[in-house]
N, C-alpha and C positions, 0 to 999 in steps of 0.2 A: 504494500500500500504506500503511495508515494508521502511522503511529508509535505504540509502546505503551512506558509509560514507569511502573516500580514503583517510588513512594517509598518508602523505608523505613525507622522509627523509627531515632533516634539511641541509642537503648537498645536495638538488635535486631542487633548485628554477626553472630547463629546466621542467622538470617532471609535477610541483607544476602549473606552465604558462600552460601547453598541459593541462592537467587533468581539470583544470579552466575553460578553454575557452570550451572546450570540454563539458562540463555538466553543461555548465552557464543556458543553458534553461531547463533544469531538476529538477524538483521542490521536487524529492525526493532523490536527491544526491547532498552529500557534501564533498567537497576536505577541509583537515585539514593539517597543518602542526605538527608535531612529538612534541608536547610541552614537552617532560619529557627532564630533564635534567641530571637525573642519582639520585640517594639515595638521599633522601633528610633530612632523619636521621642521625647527627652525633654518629660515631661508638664510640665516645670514651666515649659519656657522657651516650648513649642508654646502655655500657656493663653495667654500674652500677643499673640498670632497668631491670625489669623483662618486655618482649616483651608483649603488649595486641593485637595485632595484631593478627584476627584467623589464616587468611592464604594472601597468595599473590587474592588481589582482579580482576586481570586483567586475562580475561576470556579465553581470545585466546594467547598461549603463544608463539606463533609462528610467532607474530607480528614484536616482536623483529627480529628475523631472516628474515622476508621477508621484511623487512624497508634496513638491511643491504645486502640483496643481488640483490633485485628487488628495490626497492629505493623508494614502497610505501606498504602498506598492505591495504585489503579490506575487510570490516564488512559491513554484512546487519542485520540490527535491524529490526524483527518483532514485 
């Protein structure tokens, strides 16, 4: 059974309540809140450094945008 997992805006606690209750008996869906808080690399000490980072690790890039316009994003993990 696949894993379904709703993030939801750190400005959306109305959202975050609905979504909760709503899939509290659902044993393969989980409501998360948006834990990133932005770069967490300082830029000024990272310029002096060569980046080891292959690429951006987060898979669906469209999260970001759909956090900001719908006020959650939806991933199912197979």
């Amino acid at each position: 059974m696949p894993r379904e997992i709703f993030i939801v805006a750190r400005d959306r606690p109305d959202l975050y309540r609905y979504l909760s209750q709503t899939f509290a008996d659902a044993e393969n869906v989980q409501v998360i809140w948006d834990r990133r808080a932005g770069e967490r690399r300082v830029a000024s000490i990272e310029a002096r450094r060569p980046e080891r980072r292959r690429s951006d690790r987060r898979r669906r890039a469209s999260v970001e945008q759909e956090l900001r316009t719908v006020g959650y994003a939806f991933i199912s993990i197979e």
